[in-house]
PQR file with spaces between the fields and no chain letter, atoms N, CA, C, O and H, PARSE charges and radii, in Angstrom:
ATOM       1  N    UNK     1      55.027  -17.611  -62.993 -0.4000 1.5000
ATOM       2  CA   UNK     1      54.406  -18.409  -61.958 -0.0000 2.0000
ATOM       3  C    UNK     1      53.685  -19.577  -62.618  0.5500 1.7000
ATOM       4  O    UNK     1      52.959  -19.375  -63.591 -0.5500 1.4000
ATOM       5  N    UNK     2      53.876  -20.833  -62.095 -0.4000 1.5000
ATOM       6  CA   UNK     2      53.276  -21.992  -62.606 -0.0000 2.0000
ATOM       7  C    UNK     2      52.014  -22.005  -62.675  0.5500 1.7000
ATOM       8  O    UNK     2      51.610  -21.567  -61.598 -0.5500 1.4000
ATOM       9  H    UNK     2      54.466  -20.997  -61.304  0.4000 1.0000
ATOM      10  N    UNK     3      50.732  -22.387  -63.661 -0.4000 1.5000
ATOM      11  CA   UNK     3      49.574  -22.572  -63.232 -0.0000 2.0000
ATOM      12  C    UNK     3      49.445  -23.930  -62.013  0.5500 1.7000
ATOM      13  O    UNK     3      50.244  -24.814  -61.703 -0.5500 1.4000
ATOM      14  H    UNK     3      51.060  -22.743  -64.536  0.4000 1.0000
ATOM      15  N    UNK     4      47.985  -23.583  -61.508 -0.4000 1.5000
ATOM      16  CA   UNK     4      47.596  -24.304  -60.648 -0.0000 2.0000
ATOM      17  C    UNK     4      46.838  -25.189  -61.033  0.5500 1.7000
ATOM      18  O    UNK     4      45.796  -24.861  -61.601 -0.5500 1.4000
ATOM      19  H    UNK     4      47.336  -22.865  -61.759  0.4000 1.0000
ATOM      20  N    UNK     5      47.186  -26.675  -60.807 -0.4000 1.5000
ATOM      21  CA   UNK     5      46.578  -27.482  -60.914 -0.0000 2.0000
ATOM      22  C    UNK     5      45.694  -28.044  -60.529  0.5500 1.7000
ATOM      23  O    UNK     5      45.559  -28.073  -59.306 -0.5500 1.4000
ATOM      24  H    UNK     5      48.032  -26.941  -60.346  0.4000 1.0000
ATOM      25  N    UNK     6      44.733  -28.715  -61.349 -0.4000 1.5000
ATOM      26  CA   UNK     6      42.982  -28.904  -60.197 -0.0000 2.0000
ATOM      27  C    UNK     6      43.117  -30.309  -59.592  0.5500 1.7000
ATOM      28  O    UNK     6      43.907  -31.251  -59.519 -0.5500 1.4000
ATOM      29  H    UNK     6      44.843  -28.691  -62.343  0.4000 1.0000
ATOM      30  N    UNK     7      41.907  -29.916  -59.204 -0.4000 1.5000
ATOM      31  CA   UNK     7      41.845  -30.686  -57.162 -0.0000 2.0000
ATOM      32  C    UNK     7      42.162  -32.237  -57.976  0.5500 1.7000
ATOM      33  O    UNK     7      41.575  -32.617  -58.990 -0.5500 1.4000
ATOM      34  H    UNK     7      41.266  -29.151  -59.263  0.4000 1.0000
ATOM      35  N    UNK     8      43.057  -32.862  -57.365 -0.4000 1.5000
ATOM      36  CA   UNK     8      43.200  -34.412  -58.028 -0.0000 2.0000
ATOM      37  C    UNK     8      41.873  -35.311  -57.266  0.5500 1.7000
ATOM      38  O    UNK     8      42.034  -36.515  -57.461 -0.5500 1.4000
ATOM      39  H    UNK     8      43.534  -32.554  -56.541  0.4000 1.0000
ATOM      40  N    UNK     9      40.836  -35.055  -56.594 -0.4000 1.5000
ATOM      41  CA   UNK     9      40.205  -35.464  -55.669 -0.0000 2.0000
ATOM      42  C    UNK     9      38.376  -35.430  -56.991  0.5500 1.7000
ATOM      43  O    UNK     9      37.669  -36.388  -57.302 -0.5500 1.4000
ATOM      44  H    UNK     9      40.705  -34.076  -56.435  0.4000 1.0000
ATOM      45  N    UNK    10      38.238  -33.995  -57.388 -0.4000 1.5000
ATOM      46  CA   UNK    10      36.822  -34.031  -57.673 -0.0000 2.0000
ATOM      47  C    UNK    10      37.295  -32.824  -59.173  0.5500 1.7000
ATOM      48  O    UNK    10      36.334  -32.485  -59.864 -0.5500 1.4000
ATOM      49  H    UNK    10      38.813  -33.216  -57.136  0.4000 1.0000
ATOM      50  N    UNK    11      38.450  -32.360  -59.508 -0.4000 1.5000
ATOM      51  CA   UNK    11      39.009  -31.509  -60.361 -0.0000 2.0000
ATOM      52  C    UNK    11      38.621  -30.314  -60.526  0.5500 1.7000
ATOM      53  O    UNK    11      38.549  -29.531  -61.472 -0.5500 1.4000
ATOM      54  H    UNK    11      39.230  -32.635  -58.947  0.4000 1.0000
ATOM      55  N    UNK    12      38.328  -30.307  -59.185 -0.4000 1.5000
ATOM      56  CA   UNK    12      37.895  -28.224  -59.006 -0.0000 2.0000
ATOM      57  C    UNK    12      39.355  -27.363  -58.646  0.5500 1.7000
ATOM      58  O    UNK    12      40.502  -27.777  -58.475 -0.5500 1.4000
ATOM      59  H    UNK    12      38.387  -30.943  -58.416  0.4000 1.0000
ATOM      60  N    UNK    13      38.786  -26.010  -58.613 -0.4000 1.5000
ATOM      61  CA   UNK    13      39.859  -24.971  -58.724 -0.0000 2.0000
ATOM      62  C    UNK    13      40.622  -25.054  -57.707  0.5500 1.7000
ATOM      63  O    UNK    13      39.847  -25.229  -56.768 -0.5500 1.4000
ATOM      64  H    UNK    13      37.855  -25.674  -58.752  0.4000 1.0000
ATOM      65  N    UNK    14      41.627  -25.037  -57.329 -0.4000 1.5000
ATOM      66  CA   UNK    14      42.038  -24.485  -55.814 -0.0000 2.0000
ATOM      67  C    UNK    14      42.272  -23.235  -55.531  0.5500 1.7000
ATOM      68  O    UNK    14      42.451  -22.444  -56.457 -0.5500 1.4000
ATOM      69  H    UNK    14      42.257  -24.895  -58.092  0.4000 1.0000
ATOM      70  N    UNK    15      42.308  -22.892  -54.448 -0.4000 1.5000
ATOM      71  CA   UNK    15      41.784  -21.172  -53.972 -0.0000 2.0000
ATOM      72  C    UNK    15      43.033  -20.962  -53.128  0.5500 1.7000
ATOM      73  O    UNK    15      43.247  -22.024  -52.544 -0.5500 1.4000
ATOM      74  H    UNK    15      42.162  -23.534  -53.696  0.4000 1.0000
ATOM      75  N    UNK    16      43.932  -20.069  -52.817 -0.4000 1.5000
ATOM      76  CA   UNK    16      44.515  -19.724  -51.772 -0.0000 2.0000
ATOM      77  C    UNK    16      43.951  -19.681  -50.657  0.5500 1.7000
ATOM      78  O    UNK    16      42.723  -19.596  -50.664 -0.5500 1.4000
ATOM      79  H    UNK    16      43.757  -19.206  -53.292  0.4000 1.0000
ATOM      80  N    UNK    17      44.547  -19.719  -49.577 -0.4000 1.5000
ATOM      81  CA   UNK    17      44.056  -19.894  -48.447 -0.0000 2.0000
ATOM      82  C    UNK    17      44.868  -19.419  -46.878  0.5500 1.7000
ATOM      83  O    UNK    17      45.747  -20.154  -46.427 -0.5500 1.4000
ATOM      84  H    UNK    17      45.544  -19.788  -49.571  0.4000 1.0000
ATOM      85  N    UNK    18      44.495  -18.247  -46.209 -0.4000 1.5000
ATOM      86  CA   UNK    18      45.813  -17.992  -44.893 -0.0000 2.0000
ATOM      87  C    UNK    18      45.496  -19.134  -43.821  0.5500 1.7000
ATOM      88  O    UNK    18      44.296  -19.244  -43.569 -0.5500 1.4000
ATOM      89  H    UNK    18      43.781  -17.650  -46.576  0.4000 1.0000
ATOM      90  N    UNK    19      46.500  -20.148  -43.032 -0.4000 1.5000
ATOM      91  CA   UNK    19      46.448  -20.956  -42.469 -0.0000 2.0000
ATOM      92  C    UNK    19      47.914  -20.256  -41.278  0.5500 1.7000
ATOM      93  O    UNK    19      48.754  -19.390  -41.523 -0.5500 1.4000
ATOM      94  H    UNK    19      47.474  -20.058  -43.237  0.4000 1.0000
ATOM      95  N    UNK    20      47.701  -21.044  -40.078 -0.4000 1.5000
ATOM      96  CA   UNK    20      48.396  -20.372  -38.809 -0.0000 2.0000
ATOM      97  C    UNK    20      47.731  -19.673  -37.725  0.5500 1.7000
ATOM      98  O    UNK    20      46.696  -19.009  -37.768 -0.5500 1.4000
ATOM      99  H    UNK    20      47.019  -21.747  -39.879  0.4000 1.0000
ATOM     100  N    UNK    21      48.345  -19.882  -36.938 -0.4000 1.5000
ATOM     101  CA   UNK    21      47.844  -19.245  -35.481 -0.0000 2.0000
ATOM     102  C    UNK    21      47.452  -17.888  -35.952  0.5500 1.7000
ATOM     103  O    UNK    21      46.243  -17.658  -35.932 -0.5500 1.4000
ATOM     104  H    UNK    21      49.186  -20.422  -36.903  0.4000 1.0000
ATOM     105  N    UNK    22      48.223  -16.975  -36.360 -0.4000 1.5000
ATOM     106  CA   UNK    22      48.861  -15.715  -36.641 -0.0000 2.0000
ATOM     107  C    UNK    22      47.889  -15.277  -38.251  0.5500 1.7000
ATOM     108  O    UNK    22      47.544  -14.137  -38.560 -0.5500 1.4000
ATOM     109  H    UNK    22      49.205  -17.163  -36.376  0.4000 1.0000
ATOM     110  N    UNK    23      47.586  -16.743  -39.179 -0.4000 1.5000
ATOM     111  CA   UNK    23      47.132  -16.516  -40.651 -0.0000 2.0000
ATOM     112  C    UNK    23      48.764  -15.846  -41.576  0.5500 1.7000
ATOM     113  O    UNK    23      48.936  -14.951  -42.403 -0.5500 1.4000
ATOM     114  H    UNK    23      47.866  -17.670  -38.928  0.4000 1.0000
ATOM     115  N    UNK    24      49.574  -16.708  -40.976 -0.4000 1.5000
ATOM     116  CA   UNK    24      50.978  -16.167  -41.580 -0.0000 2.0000
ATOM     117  C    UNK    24      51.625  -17.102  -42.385  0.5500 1.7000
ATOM     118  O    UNK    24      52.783  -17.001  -42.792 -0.5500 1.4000
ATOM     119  H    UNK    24      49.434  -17.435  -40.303  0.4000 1.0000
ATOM     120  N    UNK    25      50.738  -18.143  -42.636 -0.4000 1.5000
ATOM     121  CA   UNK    25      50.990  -18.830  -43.836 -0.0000 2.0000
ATOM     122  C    UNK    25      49.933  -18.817  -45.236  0.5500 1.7000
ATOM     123  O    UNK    25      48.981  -18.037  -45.259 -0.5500 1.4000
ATOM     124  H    UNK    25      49.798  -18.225  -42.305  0.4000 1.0000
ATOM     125  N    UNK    26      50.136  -19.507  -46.077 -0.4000 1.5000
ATOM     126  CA   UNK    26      49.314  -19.895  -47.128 -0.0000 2.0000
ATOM     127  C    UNK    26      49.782  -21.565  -47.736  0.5500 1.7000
ATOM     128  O    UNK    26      50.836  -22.158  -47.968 -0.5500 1.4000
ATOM     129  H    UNK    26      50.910  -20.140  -46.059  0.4000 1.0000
ATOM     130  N    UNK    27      48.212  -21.881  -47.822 -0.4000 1.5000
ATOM     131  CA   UNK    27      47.877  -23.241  -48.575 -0.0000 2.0000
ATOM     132  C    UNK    27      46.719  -23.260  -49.534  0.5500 1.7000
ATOM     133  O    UNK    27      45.742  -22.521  -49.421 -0.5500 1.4000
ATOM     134  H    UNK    27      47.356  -21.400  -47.634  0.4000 1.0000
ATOM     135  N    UNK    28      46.921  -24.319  -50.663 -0.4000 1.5000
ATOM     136  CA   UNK    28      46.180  -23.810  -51.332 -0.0000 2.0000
ATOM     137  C    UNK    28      44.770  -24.841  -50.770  0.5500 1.7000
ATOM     138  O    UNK    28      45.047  -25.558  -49.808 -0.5500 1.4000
ATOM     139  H    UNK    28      47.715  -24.920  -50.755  0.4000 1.0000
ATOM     140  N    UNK    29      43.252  -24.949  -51.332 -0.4000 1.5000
ATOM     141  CA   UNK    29      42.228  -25.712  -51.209 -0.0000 2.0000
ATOM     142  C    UNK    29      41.595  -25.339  -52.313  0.5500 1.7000
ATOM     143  O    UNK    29      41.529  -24.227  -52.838 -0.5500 1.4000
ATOM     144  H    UNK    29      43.027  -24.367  -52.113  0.4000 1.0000
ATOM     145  N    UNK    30      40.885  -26.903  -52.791 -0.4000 1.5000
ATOM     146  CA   UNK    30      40.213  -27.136  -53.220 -0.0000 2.0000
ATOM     147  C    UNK    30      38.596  -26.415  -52.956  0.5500 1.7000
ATOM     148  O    UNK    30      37.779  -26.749  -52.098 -0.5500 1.4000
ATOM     149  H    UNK    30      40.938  -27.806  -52.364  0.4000 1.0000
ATOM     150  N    UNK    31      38.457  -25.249  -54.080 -0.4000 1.5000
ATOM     151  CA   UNK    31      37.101  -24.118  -53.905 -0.0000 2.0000
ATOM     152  C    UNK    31      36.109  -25.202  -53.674  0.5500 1.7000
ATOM     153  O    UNK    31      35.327  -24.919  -52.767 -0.5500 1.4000
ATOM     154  H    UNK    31      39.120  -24.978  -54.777  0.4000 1.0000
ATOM     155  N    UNK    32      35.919  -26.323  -54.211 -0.4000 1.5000
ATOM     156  CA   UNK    32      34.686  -27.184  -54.373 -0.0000 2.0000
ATOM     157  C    UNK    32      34.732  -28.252  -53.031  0.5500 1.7000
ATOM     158  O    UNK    32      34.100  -28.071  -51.991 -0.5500 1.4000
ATOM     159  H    UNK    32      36.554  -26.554  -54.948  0.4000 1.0000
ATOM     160  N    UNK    33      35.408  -29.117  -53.244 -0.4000 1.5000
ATOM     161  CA   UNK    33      35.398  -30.392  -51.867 -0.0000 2.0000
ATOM     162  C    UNK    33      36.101  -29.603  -50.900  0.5500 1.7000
ATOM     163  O    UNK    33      36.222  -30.222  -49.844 -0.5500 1.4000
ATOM     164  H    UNK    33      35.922  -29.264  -54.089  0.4000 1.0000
ATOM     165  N    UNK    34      36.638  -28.394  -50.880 -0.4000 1.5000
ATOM     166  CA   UNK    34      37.751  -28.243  -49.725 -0.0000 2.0000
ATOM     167  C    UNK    34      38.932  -29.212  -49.169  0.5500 1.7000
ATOM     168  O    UNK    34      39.315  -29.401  -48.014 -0.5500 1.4000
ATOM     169  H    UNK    34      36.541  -27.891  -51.739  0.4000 1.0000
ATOM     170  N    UNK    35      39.353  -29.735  -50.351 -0.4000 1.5000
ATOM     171  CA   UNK    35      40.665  -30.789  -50.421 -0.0000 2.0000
ATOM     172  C    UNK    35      41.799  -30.649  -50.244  0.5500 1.7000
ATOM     173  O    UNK    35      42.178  -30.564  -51.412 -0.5500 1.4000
ATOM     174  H    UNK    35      39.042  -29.582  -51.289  0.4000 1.0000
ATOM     175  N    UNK    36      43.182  -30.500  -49.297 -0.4000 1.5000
ATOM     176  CA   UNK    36      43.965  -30.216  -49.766 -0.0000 2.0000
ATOM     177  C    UNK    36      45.331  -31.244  -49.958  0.5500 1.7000
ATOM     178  O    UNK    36      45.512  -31.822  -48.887 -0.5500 1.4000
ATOM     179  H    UNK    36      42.873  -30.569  -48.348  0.4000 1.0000
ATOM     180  N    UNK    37      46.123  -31.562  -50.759 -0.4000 1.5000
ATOM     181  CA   UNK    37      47.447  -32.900  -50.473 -0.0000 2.0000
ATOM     182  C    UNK    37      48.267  -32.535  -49.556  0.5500 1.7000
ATOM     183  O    UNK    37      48.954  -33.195  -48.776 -0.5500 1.4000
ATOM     184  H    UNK    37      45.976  -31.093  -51.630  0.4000 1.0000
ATOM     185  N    UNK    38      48.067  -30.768  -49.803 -0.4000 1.5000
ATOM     186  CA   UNK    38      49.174  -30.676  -48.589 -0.0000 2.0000
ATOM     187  C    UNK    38      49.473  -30.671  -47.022  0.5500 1.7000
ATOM     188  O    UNK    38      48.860  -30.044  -46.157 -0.5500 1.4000
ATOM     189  H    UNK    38      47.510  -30.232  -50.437  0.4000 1.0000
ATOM     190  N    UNK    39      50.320  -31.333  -46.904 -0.4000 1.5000
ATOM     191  CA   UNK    39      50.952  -31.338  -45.371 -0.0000 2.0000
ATOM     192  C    UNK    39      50.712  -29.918  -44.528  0.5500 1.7000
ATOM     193  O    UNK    39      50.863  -28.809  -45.039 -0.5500 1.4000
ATOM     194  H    UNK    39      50.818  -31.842  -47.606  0.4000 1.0000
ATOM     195  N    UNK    40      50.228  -30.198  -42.860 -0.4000 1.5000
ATOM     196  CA   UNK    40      50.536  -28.829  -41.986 -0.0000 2.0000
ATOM     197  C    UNK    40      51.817  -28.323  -42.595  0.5500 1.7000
ATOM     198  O    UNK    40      52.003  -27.327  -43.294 -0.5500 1.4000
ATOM     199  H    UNK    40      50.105  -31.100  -42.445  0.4000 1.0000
ATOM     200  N    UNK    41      52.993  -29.610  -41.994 -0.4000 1.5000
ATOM     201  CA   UNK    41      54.010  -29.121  -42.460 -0.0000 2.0000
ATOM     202  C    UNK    41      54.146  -28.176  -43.434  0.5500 1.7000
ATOM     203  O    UNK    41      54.663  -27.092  -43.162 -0.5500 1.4000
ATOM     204  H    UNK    41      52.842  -30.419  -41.426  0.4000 1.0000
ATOM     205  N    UNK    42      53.786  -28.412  -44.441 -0.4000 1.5000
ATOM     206  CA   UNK    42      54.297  -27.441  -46.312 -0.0000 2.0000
ATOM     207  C    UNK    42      53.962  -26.947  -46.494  0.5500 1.7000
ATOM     208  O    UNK    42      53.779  -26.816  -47.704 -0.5500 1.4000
ATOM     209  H    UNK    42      53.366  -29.292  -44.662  0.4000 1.0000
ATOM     210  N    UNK    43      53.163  -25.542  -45.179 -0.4000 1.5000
ATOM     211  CA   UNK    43      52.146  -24.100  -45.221 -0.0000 2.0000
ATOM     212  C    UNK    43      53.853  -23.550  -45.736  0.5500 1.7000
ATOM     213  O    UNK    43      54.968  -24.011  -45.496 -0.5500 1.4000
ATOM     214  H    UNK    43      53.312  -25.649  -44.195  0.4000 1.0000
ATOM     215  N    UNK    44      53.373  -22.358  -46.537 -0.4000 1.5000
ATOM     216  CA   UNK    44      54.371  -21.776  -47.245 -0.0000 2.0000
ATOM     217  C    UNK    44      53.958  -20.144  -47.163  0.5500 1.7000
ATOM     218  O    UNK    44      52.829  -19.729  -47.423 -0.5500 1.4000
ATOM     219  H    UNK    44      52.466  -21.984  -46.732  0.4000 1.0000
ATOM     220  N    UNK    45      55.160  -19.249  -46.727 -0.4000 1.5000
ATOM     221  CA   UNK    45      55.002  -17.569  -46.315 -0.0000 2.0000
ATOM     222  C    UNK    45      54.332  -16.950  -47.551  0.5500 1.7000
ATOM     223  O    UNK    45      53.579  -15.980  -47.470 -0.5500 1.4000
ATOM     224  H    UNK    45      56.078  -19.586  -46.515  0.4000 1.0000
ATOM     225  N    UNK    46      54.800  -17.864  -49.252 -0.4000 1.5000
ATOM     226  CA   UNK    46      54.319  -16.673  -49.956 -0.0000 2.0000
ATOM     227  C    UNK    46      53.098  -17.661  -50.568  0.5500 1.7000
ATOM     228  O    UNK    46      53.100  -18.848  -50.242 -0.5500 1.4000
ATOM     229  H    UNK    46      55.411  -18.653  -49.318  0.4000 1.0000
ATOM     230  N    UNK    47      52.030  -17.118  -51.489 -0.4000 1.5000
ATOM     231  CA   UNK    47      51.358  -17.898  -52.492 -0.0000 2.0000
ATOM     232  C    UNK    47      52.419  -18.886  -53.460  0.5500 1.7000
ATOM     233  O    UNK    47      52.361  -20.079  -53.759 -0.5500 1.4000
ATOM     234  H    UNK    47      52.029  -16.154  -51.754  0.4000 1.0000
ATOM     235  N    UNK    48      53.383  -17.824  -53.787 -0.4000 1.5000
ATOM     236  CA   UNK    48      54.079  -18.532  -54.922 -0.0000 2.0000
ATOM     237  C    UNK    48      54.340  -19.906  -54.401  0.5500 1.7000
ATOM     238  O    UNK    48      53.899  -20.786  -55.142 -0.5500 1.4000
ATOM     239  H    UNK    48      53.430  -16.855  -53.544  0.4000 1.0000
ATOM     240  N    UNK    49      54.891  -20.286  -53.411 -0.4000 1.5000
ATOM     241  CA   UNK    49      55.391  -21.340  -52.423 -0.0000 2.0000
ATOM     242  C    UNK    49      54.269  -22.138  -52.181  0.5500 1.7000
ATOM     243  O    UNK    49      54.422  -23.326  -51.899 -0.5500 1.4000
ATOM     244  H    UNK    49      55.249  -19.571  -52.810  0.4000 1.0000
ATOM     245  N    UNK    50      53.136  -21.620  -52.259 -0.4000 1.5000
ATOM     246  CA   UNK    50      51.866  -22.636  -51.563 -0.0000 2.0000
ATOM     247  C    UNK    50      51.207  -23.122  -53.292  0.5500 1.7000
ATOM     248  O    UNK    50      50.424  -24.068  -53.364 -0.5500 1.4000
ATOM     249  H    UNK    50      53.012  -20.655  -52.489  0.4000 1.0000
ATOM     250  N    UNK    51      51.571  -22.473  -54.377 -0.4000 1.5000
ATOM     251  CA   UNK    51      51.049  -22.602  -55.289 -0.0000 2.0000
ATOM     252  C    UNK    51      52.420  -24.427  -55.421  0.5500 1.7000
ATOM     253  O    UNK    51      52.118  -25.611  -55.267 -0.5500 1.4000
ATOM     254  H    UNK    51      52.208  -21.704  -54.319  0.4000 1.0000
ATOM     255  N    UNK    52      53.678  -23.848  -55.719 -0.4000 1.5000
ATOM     256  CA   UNK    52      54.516  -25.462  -55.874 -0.0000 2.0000
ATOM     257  C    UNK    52      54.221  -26.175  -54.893  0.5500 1.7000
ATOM     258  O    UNK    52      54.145  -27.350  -55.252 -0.5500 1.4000
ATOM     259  H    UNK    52      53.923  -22.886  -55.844  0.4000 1.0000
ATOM     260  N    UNK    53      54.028  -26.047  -53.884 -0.4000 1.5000
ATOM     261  CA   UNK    53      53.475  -27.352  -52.900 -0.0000 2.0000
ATOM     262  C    UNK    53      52.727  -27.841  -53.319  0.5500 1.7000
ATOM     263  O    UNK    53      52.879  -28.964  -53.798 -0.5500 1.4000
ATOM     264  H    UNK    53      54.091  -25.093  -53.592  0.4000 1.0000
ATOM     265  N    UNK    54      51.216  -26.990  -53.316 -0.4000 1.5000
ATOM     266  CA   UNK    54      50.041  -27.801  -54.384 -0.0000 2.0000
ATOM     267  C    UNK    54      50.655  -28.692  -55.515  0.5500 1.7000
ATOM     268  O    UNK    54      50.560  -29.920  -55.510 -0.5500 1.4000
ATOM     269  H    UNK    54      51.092  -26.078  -52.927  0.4000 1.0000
ATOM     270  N    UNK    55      51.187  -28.088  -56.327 -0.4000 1.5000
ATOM     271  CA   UNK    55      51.122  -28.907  -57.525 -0.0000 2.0000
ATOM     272  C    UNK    55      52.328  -30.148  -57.519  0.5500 1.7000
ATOM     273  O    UNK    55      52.497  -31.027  -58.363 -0.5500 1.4000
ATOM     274  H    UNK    55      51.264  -27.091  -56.332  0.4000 1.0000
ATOM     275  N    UNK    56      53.102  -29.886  -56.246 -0.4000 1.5000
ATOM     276  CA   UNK    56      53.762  -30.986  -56.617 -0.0000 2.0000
ATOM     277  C    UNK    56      52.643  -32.172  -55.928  0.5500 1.7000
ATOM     278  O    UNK    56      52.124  -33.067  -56.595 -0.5500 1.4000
ATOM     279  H    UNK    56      52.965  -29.171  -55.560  0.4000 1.0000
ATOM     280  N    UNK    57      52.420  -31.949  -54.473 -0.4000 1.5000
ATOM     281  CA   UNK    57      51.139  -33.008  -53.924 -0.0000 2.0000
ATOM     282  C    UNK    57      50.099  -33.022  -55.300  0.5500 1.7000
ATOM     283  O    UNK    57      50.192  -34.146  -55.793 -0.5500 1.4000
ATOM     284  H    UNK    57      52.842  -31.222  -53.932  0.4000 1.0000
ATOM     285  N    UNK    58      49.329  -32.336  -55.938 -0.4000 1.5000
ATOM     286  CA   UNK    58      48.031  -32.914  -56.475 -0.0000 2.0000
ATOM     287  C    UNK    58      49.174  -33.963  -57.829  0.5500 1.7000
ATOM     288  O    UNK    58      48.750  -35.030  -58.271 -0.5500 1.4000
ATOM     289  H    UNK    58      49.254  -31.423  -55.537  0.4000 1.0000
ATOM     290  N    UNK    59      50.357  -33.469  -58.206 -0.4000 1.5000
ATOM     291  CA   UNK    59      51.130  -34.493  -58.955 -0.0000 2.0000
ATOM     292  C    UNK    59      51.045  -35.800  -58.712  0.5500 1.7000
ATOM     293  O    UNK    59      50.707  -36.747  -59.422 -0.5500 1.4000
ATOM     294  H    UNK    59      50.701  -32.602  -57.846  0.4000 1.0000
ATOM     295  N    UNK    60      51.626  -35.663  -56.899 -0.4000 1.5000
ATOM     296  CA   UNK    60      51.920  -36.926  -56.966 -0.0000 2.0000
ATOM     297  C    UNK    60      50.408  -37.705  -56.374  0.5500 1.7000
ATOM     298  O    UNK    60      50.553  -38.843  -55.928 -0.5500 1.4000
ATOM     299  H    UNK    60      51.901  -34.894  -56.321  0.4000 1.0000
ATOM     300  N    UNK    61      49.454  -37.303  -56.371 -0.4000 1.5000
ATOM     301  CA   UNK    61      48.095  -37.670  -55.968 -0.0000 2.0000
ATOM     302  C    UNK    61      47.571  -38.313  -57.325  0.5500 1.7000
ATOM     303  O    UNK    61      47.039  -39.416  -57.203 -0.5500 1.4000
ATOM     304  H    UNK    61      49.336  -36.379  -56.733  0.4000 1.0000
ATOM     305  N    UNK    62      47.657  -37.729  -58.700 -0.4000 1.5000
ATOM     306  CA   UNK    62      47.572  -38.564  -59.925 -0.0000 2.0000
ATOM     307  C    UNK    62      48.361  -39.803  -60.379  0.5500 1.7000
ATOM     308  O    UNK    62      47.814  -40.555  -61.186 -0.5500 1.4000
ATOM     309  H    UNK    62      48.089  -36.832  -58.800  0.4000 1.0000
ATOM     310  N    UNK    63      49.552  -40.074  -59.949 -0.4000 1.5000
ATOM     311  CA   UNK    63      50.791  -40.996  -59.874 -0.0000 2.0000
ATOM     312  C    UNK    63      49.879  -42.354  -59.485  0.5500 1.7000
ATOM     313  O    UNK    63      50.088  -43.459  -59.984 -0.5500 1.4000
ATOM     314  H    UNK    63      49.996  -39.464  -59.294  0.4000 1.0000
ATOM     315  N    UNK    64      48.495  -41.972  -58.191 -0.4000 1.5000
ATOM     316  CA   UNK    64      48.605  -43.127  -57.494 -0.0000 2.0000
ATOM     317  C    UNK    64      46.902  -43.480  -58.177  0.5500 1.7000
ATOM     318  O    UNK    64      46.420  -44.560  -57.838 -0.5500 1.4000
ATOM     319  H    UNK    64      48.325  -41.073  -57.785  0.4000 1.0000
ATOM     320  N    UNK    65      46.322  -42.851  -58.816 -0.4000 1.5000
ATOM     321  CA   UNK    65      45.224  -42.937  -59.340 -0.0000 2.0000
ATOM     322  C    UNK    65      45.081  -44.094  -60.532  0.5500 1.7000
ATOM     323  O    UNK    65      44.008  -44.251  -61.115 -0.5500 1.4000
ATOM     324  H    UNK    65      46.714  -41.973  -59.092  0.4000 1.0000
């Protein structure tokens, strides 16, 4: 599993997180600002999935820095 990359916003941890009507997804956030790059859209069923979303958004969030 990839590590997780920190918040591109203030460079705190990000935390998993259940998101959905139901809490039948996961996204990750930023433990400190509560930040996240990712899209409603790109809530993901497992961690593993919410962990590559994160890191590809906080990626491309450094790109523009």
């Amino acid at each position: 599993m990839p590590d997780v990359k920190p918040c591109p916003k203030c460079k705190g941890k990000p935390e998993p997180r259940r998101v959905g009507d139901m809490k039948q997804f996961w996204v990750f956030f930023c433990s400190v600002c509560r930040y996240t790059p990712v899209k409603n859209c790109e809530a993901r069923s497992t961690i593993w999935g919410a962990k590559r979303a994160w890191n590809r958004r906080a990626g491309e969030e450094d790109k523009h820095d």
